[in-house]
C-alpha positions as CSV (number, residue, x, y, z in Angstrom):
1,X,76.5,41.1,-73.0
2,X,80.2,40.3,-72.2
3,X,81.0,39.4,-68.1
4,X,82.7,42.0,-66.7
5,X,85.8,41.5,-64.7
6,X,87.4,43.3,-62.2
7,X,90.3,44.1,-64.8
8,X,87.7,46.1,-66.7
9,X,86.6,48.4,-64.3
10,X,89.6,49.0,-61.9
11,X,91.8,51.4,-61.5
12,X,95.7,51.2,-62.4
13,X,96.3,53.8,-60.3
14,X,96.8,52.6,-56.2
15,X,98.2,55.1,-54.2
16,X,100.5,53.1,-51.9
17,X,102.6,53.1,-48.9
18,X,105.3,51.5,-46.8
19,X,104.5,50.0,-43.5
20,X,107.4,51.9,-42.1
21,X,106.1,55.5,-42.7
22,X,104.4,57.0,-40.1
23,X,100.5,57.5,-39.4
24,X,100.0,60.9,-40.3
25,X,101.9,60.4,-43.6
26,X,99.5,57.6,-44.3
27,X,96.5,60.2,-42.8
28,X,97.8,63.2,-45.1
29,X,98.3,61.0,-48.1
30,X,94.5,60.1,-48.4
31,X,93.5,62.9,-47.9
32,X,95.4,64.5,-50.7
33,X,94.4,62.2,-52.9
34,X,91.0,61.7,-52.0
35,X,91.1,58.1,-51.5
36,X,89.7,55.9,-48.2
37,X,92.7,53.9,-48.1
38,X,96.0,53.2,-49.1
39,X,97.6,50.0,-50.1
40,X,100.8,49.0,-47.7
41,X,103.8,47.4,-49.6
42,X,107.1,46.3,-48.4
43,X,110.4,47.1,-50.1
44,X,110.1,44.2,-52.6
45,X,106.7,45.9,-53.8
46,X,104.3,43.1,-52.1
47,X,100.9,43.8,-50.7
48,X,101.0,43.3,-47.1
49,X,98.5,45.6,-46.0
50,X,95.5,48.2,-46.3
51,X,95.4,51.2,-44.2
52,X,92.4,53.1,-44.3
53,X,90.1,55.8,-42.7
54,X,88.5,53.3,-40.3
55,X,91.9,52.9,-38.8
56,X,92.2,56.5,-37.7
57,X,89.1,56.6,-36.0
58,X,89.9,56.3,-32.3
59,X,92.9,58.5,-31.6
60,X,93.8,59.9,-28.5
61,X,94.9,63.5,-30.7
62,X,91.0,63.9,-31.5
63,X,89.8,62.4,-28.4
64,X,88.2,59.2,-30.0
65,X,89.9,56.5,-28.0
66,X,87.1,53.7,-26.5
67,X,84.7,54.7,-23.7
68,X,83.0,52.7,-21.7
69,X,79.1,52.8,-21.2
70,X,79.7,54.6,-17.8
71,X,81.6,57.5,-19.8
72,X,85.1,56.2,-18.3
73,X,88.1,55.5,-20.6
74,X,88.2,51.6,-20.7
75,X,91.1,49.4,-20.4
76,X,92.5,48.6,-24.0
77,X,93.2,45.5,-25.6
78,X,97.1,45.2,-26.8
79,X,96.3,45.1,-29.8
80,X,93.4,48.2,-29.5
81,X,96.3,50.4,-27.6
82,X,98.5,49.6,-30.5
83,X,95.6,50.5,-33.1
84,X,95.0,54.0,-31.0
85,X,98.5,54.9,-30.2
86,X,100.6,53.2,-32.9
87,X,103.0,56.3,-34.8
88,X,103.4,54.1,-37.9
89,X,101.2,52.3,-40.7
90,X,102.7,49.0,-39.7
91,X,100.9,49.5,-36.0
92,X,97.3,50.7,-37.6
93,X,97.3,48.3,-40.9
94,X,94.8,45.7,-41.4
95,X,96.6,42.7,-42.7
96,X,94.4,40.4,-43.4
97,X,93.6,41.7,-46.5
98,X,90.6,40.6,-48.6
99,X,91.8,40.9,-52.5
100,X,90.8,39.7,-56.1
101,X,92.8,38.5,-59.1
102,X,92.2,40.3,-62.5
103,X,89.9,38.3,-64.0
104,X,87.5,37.6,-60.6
105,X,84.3,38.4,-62.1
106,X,82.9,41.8,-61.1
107,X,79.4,40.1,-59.3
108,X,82.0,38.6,-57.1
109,X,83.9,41.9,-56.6
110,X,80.7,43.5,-55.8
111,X,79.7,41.1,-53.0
112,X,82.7,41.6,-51.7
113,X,82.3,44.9,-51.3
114,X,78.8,44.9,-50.3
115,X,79.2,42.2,-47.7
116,X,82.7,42.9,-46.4
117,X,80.9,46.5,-46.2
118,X,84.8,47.6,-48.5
119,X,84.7,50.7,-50.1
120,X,87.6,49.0,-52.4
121,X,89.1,45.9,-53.3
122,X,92.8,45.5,-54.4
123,X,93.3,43.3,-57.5
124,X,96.4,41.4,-57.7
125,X,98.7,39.0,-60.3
126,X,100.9,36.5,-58.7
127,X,101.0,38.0,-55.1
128,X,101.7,41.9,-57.1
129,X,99.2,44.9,-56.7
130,X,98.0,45.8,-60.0
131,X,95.2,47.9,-59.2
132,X,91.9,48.4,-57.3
133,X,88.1,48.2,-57.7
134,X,86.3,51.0,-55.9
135,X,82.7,51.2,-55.2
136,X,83.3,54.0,-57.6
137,X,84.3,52.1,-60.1
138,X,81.0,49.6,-59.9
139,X,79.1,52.6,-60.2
140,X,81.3,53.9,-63.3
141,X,80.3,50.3,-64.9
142,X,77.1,50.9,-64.1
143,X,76.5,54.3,-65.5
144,X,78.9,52.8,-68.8
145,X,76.1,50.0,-69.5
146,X,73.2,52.0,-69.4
147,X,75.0,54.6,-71.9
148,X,75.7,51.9,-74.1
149,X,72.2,50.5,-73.9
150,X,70.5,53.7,-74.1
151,X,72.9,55.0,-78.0
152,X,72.4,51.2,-79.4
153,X,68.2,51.7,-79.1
154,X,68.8,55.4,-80.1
């Protein structure tokens, strides 16, 4: 059986934004396209960035902000204030971005995800987003091998 790499089972498709736009944007444009995150670029198209669910969490709009044990609002960190209160993506982002090349082996890819706890992985060539391996798209490999298996003893 042929090594899978992360090139086989991602997706071409990322669904991307600027680190300008603003946090609801960001908010409205997963949800539309039913995604957990979105991949920040800059002007010149370079990955600088992952925004995702997580960082909507604790928002003072939903009444998530920190609580201390004693049920009073704790003192925030800078950059936990910034995290809770930021307007735009560039506030919120994670950028310290974990991220594989094309042809990173998918066991790799799927320890990643498993012990990063990611529910998807951006794939890159020379420093450019090129796509993304979901948790999804493990399970799609999955589901592909045993089908294959299953019509060559058939």
């Amino acid at each position: 059986m042929k090594e899978l790499k992360a090139c086989d089972v991602m997706s071409g498709d990322v669904v991307s934004i600027s680190p300008k736009a603003t946090v609801i944007k960001a908010a409205k444009l997963m949800l539309e396209n039913r995604v957990s995150g979105l991949a920040v670029l800059d002007d010149d198209g370079w990955l600088v960035g992952v925004v995702s669910e997580a960082d909507f969490l604790r928002r003072p709009e939903i009444g998530t902000q920190a609580i201390d044990c004693d049920g009073t609002f704790e003192p925030l960190e800078a950059s936990h204030f910034l995290k809770s209160y930021g307007r735009y993506v560039e506030d919120v982002m994670t950028t310290r971005v974990a991220s594989v090349v094309k042809n990173t082996p998918l066991a790799e890819v799927a320890d990643m995800l498993e012990t990063m706890r990611l529910k998807w992985v951006p794939v890159t060539e020379h420093g450019r987003l090129v796509g993304r391996v979901s948790r999804a798209g493990v399970l799609q490999a999955f589901v592909d091998a045993v089908d294959r298996s299953a019509a060559l003893a058939a």
